[in-house]
C-alpha positions in Angstrom: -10.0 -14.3 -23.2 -6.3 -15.5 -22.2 -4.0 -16.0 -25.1 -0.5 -18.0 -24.4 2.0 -17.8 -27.2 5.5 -19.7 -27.6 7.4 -16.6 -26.7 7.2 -12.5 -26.1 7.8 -11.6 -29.7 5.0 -13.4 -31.1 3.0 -12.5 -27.9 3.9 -8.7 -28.4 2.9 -8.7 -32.2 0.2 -10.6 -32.2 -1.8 -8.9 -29.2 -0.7 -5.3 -30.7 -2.5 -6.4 -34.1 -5.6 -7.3 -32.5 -5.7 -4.1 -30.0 -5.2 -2.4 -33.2 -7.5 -4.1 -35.5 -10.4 -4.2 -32.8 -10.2 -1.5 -30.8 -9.9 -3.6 -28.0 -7.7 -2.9 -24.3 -5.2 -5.3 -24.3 -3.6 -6.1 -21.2 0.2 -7.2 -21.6 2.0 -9.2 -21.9 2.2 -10.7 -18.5 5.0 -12.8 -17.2 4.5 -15.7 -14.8 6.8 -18.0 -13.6 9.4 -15.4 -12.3 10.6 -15.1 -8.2 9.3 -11.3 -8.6 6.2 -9.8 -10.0 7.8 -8.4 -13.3 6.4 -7.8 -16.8 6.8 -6.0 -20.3 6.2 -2.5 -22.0 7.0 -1.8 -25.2 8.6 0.9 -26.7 5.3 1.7 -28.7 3.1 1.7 -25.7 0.8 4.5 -24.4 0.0 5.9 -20.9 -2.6 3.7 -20.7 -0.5 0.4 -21.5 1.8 2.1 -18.7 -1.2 2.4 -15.9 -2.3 -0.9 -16.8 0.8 -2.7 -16.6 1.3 -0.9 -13.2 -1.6 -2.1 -12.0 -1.2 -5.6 -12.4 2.3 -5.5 -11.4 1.3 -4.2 -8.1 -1.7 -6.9 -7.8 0.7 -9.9 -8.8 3.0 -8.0 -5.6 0.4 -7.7 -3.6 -0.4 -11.3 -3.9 3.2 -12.5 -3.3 3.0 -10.6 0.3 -0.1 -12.7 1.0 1.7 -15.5 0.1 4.7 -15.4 2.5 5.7 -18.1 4.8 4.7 -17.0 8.7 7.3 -16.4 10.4 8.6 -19.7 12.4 9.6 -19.7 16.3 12.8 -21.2 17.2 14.0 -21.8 21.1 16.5 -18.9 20.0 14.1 -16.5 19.8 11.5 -17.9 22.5 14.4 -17.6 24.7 14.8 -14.0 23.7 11.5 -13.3 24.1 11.5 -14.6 27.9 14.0 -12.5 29.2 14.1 -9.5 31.0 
């Protein structure tokens, strides 16, 4: 299930409580919208809310590679590429 909430303090309490109260893994929060793959730990979070944040933070990186514009040729570097 994917929960959205208003802002990162209500997102932070709320999915803490229901890790907590259901002995669930709970996965964030997660921050979209940024330029960079960045998100959240809290200062109450285990090794395992570490590892998992790590690992999503490196797919949401690895994704933004794949996602880069190809390179474009200009006659500058044609031109470069043509001499000897």
């Amino acid at each position: 299930n994917v929960c959205i909430f208003p802002d990162l303090n209500t997102g932070n309490n709320t999915y803490k409580a229901v890790q907590q109260a259901s002995g669930c893994i709970a996965m964030g929060p997660i921050m979209q919208g940024l330029k960079k793959p960045v998100n959240d730990l809290s200062r109450g979070c285990t090794i395992d809310d570490i590892v998992n944040t790590v690992v999503i933070t490196c797919i949401q990186a690895a994704g933004d590679v794949n996602k880069q514009k190809p390179a474009t040729a200009t006659p500058q570097k044609l031109e470069a590429l043509t001499e000897e």
